[in-house]
N, CA, C and O atoms as a DFTB+ gen file, in Angstrom:
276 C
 N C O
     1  1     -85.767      -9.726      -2.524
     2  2     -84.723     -10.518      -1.880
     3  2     -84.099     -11.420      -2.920
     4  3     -84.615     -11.846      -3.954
     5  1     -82.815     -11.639      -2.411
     6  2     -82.324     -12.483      -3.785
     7  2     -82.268     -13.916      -3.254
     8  3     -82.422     -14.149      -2.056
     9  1     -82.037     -14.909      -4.196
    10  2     -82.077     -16.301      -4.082
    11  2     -80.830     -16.566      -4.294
    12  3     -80.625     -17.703      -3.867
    13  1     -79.638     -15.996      -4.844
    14  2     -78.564     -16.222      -4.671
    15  2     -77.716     -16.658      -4.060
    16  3     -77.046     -15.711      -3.648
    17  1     -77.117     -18.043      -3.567
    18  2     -76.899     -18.746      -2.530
    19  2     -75.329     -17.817      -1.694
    20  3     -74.963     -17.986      -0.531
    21  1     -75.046     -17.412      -2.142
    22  2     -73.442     -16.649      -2.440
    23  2     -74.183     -15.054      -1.277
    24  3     -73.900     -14.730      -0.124
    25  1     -75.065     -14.496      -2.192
    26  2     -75.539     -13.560      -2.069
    27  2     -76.273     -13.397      -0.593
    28  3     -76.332     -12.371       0.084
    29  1     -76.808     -14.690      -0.293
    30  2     -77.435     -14.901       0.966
    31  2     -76.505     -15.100       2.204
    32  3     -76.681     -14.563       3.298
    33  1     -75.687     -15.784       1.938
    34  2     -74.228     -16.121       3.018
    35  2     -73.734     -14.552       3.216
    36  3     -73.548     -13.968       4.284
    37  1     -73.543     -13.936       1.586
    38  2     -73.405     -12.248       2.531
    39  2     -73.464     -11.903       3.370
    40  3     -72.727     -11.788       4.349
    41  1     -74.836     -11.560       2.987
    42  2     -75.848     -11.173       3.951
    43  2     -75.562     -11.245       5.204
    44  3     -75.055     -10.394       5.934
    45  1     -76.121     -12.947       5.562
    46  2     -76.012     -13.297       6.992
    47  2     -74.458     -13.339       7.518
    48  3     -74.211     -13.431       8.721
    49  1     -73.592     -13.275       6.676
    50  2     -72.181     -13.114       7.279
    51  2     -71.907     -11.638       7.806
    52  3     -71.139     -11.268       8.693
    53  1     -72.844     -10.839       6.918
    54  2     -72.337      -9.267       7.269
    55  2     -73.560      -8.931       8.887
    56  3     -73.149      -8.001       9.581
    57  1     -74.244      -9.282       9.152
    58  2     -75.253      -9.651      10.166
    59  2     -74.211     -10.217      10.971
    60  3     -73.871      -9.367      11.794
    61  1     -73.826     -10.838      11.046
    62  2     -72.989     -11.976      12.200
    63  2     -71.863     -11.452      12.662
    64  3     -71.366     -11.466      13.788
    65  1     -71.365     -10.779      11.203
    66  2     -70.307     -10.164      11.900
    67  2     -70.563      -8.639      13.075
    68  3     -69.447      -8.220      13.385
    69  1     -71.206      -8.160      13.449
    70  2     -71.869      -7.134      14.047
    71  2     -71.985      -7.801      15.452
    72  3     -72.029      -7.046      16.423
    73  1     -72.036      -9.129      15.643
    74  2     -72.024      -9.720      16.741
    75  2     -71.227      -9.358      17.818
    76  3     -70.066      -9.673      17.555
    77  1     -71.364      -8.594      19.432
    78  2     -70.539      -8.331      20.327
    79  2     -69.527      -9.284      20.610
    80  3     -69.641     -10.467      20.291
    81  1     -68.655      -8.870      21.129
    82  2     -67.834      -9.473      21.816
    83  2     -68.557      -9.864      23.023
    84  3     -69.347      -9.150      23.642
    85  1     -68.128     -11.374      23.374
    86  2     -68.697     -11.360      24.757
    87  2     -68.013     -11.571      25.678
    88  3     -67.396     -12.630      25.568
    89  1     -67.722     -10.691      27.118
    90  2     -66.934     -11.072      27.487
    91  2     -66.368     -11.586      28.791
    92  3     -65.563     -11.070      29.565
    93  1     -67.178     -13.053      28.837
    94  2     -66.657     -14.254      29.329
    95  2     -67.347     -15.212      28.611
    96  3     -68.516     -15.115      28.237
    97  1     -66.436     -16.336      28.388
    98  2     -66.802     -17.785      27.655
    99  2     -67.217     -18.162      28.023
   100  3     -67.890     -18.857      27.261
   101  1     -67.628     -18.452      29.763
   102  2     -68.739     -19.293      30.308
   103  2     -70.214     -18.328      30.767
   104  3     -71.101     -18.460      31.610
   105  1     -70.057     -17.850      30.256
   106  2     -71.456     -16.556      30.416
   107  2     -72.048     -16.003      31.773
   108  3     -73.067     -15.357      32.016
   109  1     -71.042     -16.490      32.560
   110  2     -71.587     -16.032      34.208
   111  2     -71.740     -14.593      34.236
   112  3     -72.758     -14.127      34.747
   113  1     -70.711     -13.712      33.670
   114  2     -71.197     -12.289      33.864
   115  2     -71.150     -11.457      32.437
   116  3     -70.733     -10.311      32.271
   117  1     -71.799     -12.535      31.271
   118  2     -72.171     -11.568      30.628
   119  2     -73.975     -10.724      30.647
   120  3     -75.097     -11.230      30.641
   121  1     -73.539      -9.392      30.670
   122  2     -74.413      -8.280      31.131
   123  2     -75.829      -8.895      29.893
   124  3     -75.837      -9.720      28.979
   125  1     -76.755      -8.077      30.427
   126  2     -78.666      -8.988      29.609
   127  2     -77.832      -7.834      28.171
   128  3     -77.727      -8.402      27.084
   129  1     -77.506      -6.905      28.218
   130  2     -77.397      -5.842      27.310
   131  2     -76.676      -6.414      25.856
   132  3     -76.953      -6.075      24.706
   133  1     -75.668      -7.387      26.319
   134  2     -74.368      -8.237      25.727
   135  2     -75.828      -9.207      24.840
   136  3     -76.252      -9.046      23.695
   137  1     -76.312     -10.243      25.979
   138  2     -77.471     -10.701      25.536
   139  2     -78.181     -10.369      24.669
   140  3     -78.167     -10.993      23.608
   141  1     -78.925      -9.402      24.844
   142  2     -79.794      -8.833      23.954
   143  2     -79.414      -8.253      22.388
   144  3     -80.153      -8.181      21.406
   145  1     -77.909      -7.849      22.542
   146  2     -77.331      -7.459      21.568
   147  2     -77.023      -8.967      20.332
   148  3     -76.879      -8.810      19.120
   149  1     -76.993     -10.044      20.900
   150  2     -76.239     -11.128      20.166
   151  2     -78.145     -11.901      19.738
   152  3     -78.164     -12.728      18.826
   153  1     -79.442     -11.574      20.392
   154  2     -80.692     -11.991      20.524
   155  2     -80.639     -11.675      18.932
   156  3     -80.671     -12.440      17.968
   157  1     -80.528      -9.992      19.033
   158  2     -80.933      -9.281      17.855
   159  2     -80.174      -9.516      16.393
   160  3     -80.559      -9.713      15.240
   161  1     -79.090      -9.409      16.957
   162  2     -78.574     -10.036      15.341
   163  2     -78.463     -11.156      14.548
   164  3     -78.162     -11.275      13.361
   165  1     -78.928     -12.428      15.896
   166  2     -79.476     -13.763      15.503
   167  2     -81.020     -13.581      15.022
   168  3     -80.956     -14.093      13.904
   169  1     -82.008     -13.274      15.145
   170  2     -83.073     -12.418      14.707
   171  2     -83.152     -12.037      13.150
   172  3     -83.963     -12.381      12.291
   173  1     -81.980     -11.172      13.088
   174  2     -82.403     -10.341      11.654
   175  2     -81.210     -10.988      11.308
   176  3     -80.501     -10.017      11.044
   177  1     -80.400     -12.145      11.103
   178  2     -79.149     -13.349      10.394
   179  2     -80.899     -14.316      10.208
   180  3     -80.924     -15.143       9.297
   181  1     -81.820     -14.198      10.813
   182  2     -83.057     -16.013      10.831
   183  2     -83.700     -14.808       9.468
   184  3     -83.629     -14.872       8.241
   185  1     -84.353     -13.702      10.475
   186  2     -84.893     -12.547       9.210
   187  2     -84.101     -12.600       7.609
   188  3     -84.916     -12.688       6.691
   189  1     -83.065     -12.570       7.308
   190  2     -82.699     -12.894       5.706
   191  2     -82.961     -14.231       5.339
   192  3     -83.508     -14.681       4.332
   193  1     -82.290     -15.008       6.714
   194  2     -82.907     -16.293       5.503
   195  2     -83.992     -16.844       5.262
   196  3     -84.273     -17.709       4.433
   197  1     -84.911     -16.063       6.384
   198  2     -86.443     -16.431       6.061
   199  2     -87.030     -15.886       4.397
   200  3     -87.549     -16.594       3.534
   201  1     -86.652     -14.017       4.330
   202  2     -87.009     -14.134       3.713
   203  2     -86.794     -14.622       2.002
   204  3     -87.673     -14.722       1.146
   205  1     -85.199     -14.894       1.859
   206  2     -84.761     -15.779       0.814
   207  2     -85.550     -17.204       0.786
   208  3     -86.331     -17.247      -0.164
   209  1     -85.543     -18.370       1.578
   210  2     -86.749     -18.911       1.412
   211  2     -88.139     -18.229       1.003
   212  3     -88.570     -18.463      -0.126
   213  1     -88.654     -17.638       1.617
   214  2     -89.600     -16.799       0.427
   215  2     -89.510     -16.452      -0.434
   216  3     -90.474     -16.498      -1.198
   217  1     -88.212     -15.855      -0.857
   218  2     -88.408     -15.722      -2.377
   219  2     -88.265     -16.790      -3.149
   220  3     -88.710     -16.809      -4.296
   221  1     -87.738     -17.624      -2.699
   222  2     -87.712     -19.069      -3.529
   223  2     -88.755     -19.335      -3.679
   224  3     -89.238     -18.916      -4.731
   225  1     -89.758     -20.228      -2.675
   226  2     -91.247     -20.542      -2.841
   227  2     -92.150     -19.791      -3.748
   228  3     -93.053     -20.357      -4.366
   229  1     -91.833     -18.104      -3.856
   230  2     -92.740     -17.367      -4.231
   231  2     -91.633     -17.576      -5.866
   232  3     -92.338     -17.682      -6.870
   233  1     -90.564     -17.616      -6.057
   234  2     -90.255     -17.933      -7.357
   235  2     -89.487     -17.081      -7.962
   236  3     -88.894     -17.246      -9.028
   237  1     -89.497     -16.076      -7.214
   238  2     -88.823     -14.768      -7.180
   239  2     -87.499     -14.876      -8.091
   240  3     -86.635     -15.718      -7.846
   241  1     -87.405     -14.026      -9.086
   242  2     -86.102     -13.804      -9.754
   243  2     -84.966     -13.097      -9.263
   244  3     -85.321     -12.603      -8.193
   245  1     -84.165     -12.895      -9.424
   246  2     -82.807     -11.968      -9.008
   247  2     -81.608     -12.876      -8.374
   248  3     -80.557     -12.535      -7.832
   249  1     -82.069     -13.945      -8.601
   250  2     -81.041     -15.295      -8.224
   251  2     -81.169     -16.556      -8.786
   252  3     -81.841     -17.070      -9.679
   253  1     -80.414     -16.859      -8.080
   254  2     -79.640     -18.300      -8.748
   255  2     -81.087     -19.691      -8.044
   256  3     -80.601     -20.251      -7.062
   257  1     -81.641     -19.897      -8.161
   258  2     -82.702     -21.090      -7.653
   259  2     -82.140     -22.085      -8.569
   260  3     -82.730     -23.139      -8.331
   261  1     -81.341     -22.242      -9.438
   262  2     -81.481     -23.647      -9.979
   263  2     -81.370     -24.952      -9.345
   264  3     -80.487     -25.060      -8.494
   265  1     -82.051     -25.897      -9.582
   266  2     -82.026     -27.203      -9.057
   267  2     -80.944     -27.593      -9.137
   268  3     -80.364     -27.623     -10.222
   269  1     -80.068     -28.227      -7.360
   270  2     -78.319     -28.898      -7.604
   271  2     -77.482     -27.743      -7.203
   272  3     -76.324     -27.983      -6.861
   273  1     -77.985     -26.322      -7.200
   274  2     -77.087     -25.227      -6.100
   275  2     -77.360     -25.292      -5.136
   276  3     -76.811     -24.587      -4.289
């Protein structure tokens, strides 16, 4: 995983964007399916940045960690 702060926003931007449409703003009839669909990609958007924090802690190279980014 990279530590790349740039590299990580990717990521979770390309994750987010996959996000359904939902469709009503006050959520009265959005379907569990709509739900479940927006569960999952909040899930694996927490899943990258968990494991980029891990690679930080663990020290991991392939990015940018410097102290002040």
């Amino acid at each position: 995983m990279t530590t790349d702060p740039d590299q990580v926003r990717s990521l979770v931007a390309a994750v987010l964007a996959q996000l359904p449409e939902m469709s009503d703003a006050d959520g009265a009839d959005v379907a569990i399916e709509e739900i479940e669909a927006v569960a999952s990609r909040l899930e694996e958007a927490h899943g990258v940045l968990v494991a980029a924090l891990e690679s930080v802690d663990r020290g991991v190279a392939g990015g940018s960690a410097e102290p002040g980014r």
